[in-house]
C-alpha positions in Angstrom: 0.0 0.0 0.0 1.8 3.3 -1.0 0.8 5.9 0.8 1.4 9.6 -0.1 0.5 11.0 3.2 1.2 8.4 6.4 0.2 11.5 8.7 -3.4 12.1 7.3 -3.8 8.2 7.0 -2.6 8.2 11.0 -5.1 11.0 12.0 -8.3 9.3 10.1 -7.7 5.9 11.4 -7.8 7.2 14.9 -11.0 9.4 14.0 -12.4 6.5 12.8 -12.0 4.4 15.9 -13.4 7.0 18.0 -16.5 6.9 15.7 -16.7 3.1 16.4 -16.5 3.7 20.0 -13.0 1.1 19.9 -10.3 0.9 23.1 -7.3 0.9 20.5 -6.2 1.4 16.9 -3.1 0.1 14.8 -1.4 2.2 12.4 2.0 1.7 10.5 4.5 2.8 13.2 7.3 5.5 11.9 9.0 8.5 13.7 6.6 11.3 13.1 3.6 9.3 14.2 5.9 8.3 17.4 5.8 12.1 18.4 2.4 12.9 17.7 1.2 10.1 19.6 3.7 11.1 22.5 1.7 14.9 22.3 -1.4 13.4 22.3 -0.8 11.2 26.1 1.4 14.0 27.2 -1.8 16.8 26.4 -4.3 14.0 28.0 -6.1 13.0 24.3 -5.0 9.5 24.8 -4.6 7.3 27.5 -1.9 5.7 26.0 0.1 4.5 22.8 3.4 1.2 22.3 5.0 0.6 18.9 5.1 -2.8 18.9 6.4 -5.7 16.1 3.9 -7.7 13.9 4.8 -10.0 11.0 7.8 -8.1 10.9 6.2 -4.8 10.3 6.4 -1.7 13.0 3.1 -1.1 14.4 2.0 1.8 16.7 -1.1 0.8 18.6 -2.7 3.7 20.1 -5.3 3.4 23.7 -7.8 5.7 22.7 -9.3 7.8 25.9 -13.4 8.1 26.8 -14.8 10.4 29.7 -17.2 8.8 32.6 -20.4 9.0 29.9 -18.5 7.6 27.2 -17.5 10.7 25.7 -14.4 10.5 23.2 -11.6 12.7 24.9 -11.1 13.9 21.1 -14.1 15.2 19.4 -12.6 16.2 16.1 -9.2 15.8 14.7 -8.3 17.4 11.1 -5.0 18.0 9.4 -3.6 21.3 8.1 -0.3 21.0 6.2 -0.9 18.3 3.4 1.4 17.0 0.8 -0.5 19.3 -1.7 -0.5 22.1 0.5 2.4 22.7 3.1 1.0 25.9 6.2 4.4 26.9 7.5 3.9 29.6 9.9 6.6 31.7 11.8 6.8 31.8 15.5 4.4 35.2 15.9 1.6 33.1 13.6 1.3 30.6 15.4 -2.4 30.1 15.7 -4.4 29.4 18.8 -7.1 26.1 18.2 -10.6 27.1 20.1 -9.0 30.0 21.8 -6.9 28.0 23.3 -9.3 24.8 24.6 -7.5 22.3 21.8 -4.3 22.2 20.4 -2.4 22.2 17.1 1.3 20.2 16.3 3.8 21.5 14.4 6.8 20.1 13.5 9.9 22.4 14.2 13.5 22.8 13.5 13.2 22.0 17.5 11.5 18.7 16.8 7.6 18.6 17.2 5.7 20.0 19.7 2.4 21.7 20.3 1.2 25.1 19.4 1.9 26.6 22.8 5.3 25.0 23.4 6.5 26.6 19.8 5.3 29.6 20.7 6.9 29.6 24.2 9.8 28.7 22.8 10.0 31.1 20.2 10.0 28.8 16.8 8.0 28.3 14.2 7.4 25.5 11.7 4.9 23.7 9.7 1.4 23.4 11.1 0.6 18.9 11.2 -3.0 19.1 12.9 -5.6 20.7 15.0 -7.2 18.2 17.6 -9.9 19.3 20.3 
């Protein structure tokens, strides 16, 4: 399966198991997806993620998180630099997601991070996703 964007693929997958009301999802394990995932438990979106080996293939199997009604801890998920379309944005365009209630990744010179940590840090880069 060739795949022209692994990040997109990554985020719908996981939107899709939420819609299914799943515990966990599988996805092709690489890097990139690595940190995301990381920002997503560390920010409280997941409750947890392992890469793990299958048939000699790298998979990342995230632990999706629900509130005490059954409530997805993520209620929408959408990507914002494509392979078609890269956002780069410089470290005073960094955009809040919400006013501030969700967050947005970005990959940086400084490795990736959320919206607010760029900004803190003063770095900008190019815009992955906004998740709330």
């Amino acid at each position: 399966m060739n795949l022209t964007d692994p990040v997109a693929d990554f985020l719908t997958r996981v939107r899709n198991a939420i819609g299914a009301r799943q515990q966990k999802v599988d996805v092709p394990a690489s890097k990139l997806k690595l940190e995301i995932a990381r920002i997503l438990k560390e920010e409280g979106y997941i409750s947890n993620f392992k890469a793990a080996e299958e048939e000699g293939k790298r998979v990342l199997r995230v632990y999706l998180k629900y509130g005490s009604n059954n409530d997805p801890a993520i209620s929408s998920v959408q990507r914002v630099s494509r392979p078609g379309c890269r956002v780069y944005v410089g470290r005073n365009e960094i955009p809040r997601v919400l006013g501030g209630l969700g967050i947005n990744i970005l990959t940086t010179p400084r490795g990736v991070m959320t919206g607010r940590d760029a900004r803190k840090r003063g770095v900008g880069g190019e815009i992955l996703c906004e998740i709330w």
